[in-house]
SEGU-217919 format. One line per 8 residues: number of its first residue (from 1); their letters; for each residue x, y, z of N, C-alpha, C. Coordinates in Angstrom, 1 decimal, always signed. Each point is the difference from the previous one (the first is absolute). Layout:
<atoms>
NUM = a = X/Y/Z/X/Y/Z/X/Y/Z; ... $
</atoms>
This chain:
<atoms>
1 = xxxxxxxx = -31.8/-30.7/+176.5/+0.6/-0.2/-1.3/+0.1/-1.5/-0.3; -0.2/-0.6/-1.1/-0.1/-1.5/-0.5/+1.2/+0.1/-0.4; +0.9/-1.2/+0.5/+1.2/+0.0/-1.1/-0.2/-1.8/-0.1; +0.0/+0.3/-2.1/+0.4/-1.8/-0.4/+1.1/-0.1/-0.5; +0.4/-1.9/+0.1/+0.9/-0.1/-0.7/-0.6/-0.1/-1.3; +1.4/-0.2/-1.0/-0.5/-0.3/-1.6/+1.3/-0.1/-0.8; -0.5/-0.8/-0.9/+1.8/-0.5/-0.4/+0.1/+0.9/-1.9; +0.4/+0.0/-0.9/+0.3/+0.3/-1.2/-1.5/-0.6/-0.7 $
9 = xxxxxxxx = -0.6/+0.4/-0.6/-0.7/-0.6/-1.2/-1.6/-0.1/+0.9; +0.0/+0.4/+1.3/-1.2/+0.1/+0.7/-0.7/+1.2/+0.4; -0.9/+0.1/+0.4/-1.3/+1.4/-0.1/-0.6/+0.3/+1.6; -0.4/+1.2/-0.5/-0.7/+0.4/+1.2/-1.1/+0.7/-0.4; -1.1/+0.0/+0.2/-1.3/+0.5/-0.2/-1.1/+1.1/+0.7; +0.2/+1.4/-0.3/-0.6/+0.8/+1.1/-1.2/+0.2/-0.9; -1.0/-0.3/+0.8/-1.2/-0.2/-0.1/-0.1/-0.2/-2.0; -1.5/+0.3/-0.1/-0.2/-0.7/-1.4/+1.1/+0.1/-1.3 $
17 = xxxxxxxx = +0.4/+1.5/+0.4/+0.5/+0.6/-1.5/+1.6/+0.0/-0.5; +1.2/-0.5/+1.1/+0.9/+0.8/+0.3/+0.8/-2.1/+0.2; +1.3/+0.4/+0.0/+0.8/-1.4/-0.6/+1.3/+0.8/+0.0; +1.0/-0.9/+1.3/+1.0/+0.5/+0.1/+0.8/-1.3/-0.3; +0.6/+0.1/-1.2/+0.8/-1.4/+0.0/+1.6/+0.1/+0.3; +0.6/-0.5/+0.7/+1.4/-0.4/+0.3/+0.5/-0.2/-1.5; +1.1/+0.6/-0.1/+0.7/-0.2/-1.7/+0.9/-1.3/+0.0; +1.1/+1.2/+1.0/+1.6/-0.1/+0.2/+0.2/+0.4/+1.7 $
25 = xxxxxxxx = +0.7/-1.3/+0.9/+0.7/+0.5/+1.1/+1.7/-0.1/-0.1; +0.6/+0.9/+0.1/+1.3/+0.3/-0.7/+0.4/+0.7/+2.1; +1.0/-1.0/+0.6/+0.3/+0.8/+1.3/-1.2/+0.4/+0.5; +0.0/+1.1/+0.1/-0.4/+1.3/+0.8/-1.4/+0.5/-0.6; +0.3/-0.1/-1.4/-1.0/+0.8/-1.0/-0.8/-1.5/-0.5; -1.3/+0.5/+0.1/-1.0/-0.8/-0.5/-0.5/+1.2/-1.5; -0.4/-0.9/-1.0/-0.7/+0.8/-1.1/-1.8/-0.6/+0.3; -0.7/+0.6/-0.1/-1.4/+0.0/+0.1/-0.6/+0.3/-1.5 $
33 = xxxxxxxx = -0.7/+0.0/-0.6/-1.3/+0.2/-0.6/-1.1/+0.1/+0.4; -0.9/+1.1/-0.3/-1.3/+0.4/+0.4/-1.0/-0.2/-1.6; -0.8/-0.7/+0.7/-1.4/+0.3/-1.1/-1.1/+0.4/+0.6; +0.0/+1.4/-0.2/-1.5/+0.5/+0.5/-1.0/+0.8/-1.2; -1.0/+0.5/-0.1/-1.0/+0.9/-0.4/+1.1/+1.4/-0.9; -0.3/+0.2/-0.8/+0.9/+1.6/-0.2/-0.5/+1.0/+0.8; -1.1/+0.2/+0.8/-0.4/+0.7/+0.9/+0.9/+0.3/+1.4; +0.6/-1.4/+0.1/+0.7/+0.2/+1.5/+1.0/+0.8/-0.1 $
41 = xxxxxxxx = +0.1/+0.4/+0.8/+1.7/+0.9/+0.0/+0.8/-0.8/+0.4; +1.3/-0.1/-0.3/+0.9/-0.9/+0.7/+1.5/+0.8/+0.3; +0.3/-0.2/+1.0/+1.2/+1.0/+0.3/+1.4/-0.7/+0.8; +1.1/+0.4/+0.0/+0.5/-0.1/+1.2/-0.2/+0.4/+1.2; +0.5/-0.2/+1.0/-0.2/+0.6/+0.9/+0.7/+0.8/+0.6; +1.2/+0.8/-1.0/+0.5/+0.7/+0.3/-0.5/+1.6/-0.8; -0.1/-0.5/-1.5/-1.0/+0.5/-0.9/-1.1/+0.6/+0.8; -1.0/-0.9/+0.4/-1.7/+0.6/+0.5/+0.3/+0.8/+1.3 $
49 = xxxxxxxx = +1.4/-0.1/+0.6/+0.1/+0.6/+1.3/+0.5/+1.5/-0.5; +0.7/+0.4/-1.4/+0.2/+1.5/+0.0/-1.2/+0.1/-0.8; -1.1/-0.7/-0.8/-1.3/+0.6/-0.1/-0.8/+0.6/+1.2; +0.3/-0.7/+0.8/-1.1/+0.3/+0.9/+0.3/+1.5/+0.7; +1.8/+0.1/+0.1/+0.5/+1.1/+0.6/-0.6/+1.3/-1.1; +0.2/-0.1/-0.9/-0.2/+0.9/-1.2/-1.5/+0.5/-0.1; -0.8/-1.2/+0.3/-1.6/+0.6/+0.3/-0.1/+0.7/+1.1; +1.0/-0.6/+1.0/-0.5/+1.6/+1.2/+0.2/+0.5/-0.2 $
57 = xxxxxxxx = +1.8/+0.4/-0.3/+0.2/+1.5/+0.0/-0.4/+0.5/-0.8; -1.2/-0.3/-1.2/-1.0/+0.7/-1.0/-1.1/+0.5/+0.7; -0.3/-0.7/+0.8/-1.1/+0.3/+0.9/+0.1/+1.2/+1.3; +1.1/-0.4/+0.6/+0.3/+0.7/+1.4/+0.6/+1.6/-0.6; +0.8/+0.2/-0.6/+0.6/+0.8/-0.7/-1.1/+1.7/+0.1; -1.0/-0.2/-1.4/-1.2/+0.9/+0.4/-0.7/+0.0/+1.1; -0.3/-0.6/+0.6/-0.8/-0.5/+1.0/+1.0/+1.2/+1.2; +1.3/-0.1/+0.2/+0.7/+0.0/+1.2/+0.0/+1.9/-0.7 $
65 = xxxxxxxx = +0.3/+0.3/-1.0/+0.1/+1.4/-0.4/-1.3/+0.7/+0.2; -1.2/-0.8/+0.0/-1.4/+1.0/-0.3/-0.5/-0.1/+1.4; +0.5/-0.7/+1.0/-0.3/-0.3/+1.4/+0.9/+1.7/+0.5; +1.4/-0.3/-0.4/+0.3/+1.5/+0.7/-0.4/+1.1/-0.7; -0.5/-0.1/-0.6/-0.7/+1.6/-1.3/-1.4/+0.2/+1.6; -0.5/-1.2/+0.5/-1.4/+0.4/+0.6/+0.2/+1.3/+1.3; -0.5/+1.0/-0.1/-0.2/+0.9/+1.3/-0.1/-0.9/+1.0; +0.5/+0.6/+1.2/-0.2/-0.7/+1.7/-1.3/+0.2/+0.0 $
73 = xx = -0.6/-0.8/+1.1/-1.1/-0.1/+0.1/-0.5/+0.3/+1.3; +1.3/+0.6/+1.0/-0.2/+0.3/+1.2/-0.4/+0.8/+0.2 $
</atoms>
C-alpha cells in the first residue's frame, strides 16, 4: 500500500485519467474531490463492499438451489 502525505488545496494522480484533490482537512475528516472519466465507477468503500455482497448472493443463490435439484451420482 503507498501512503502520501498532502496538505488542503493539493492532488494526487492515479494514472492518466483520475485526480484526487484534498478540499478540506477539518480533525479527523478530510474532504476529497475526484475528477475522473464518467465511465469510472466511484464508490465508498463501504457502499462497493454491500455491492459486491449483493452480486453473490445473486449468483450463489440459484446456483446453490439447482446443485441440490441434481440426482446423486453414486
Amino acid at each position: 500500500m503507498l501512503t502520501l502525505t498532502r496538505k488542503a488545496g493539493e492532488s494526487i494522480r492515479i494514472g492518466n485519467d483520475v485526480v484526487l484533490v484534498i478540499q478540506e482537512i477539518r480533525g479527523k475528516t478530510i474532504k476529497i474531490s475526484i475528477e475522473a472519466p464518467k465511465g469510472v465507477p466511484i464508490y465508498r468503500e463501504e457502499v462497493y463492499q454491500k455491492i459486491v455482497l449483493a452480486n453473490l448472493e445473486s449468483i450463489e443463490t440459484p446456483i446453490l438451489d439447482d446443485l441440490q435439484k441434481l440426482p446423486d451420482l453414486e
